[in-house]
C-alpha positions as CSV (number, residue, x, y, z in Angstrom):
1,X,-86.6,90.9,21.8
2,X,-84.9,92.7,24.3
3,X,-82.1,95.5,23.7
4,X,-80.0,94.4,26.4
5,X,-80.0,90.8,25.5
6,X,-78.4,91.2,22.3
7,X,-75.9,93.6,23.3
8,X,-75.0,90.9,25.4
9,X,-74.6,88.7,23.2
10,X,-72.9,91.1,20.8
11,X,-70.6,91.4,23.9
12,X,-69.9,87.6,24.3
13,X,-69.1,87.0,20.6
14,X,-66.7,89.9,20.8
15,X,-64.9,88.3,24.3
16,X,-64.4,85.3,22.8
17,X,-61.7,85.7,20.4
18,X,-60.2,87.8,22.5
19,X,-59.8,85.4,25.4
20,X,-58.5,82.6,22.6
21,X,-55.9,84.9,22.2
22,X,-55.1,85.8,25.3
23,X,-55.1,81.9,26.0
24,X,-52.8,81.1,23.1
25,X,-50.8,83.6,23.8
26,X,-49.8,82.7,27.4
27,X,-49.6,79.1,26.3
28,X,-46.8,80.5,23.7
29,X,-45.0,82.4,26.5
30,X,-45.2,79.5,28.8
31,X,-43.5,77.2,26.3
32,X,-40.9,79.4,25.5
33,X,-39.9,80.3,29.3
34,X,-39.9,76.2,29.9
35,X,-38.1,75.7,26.8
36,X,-35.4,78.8,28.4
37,X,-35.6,76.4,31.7
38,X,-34.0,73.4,30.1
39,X,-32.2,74.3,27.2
40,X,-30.8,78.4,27.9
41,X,-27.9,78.4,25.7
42,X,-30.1,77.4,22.4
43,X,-32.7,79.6,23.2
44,X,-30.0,82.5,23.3
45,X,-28.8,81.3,20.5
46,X,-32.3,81.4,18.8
47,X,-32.7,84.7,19.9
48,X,-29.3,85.7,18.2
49,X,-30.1,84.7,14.8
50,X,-33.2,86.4,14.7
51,X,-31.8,89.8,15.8
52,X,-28.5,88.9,13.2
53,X,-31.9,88.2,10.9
54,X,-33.6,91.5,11.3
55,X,-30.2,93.3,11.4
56,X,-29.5,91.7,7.7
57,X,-33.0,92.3,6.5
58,X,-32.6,96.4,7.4
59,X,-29.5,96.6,5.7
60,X,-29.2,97.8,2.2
61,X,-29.9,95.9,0.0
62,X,-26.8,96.4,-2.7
63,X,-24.5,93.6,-1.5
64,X,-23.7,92.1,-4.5
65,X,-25.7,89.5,-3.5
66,X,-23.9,87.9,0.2
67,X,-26.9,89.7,2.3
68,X,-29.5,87.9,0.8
69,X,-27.0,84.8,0.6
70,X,-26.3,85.4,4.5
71,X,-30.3,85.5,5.2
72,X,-30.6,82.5,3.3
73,X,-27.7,80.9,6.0
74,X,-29.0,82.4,9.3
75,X,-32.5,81.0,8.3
76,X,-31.4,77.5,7.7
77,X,-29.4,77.8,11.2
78,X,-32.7,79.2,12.6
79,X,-34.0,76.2,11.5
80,X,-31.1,74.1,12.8
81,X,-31.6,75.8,16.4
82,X,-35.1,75.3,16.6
83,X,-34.8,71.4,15.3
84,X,-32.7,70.9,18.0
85,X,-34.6,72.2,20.4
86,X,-37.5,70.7,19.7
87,X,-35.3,67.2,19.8
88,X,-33.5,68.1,22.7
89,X,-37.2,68.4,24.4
C-alpha cells in the first residue's frame, strides 16, 4: 500500500470531526443570533441569569444556605426564560 494514501486517509478521518463541529457550531450561533432577532429582551435576559449564575456559583460558599437556595431560583428562571423562548418561537 502506499504511504501517502493512508496518510490521507489518516487526514480525512481527522477533518471530519472537526468540520461536524465547526458545522454544529455555526448552526448554534445562527440560532441564537435569529433567536436575538425576534425576541432581544429574553435573550438579554437569558444572558443575565447566567452571568447572576456564575457570579453566585464563585461566591463563597458559607451563606447559611440562601446561595445555593438562590442558584436553585436563577436556574428554575433560566429555565422559565428559555421555555418561553422556545414558545415564543
Amino acid at each position: 500500500m502506499n504511504p501517502s494514501n493512508n496518510m490521507m486517509k489518516f487526514k480525512l478521518t481527522c477533518l471530519l470531526p472537526v468540520l461536524m463541529c465547526g458545522i454544529l457550531l455555526s448552526a448554534n450561533v445562527l440560532i441564537s443570533h435569529a433567536q436575538a432577532a425576534e425576541q432581544p429582551h429574553m435573550v438579554n435576559a437569558l444572558e443575565a441569569l447566567k452571568r447572576a449564575r456564575h457570579q453566585l456559583e464563585i461566591a463563597e460558599a458559607d451563606k447559611g444556605g440562601h446561595r445555593v437556595r438562590a442558584i436553585g431560583i436563577v436556574d428554575n428562571a433560566i429555565a422559565e426564560v428559555e421555555a418561553g423562548i422556545a414558545a415564543g418561537n
